[in-house]
N, C-alpha and C positions, 0 to 999 in steps of 0.2 A: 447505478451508484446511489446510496443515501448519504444524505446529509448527516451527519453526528456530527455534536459537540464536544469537543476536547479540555475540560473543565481544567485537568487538575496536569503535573507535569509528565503524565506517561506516553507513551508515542503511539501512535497512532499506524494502524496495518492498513489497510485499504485493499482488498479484495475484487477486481473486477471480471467481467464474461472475456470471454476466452477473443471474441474480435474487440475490443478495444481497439481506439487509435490514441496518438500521439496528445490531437485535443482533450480525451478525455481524461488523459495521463495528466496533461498540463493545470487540467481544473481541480483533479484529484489531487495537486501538489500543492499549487493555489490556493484551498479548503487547507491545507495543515495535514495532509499526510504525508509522512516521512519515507514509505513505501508503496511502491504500487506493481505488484506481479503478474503477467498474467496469467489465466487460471490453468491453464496447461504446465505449471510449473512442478520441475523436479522435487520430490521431498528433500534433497540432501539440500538445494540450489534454495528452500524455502527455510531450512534452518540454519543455514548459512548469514541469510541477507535479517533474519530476525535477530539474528546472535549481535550481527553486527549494529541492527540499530537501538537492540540494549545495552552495548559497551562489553 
């Protein structure tokens, strides 16, 4: 996971390796990401959870 900063009010996606755990997820939310998927994830299931975190 990299760090990035979140300057301005857009939201933040967050990308992680396909074994992720729980802590990393936790740090990755803690930092300011609003989502965090892992990489084995559905296309539908991936524009779904985007839709959602743009309104």
């Amino acid at each position: 996971m990299t760090e990035q900063q979140n300057s301005d009010d857009s939201p933040l996606v967050t990308m992680m390796r396909s074994d992720w755990d729980e802590t990393l997820q936790k740090q990755a939310m803690k930092a300011g990401a609003c989502l965090v998927l892992k990489k084995t994830y559905d296309l539908q299931q991936l524009v779904a959870q985007v839709m959602k975190v743009l309104g």
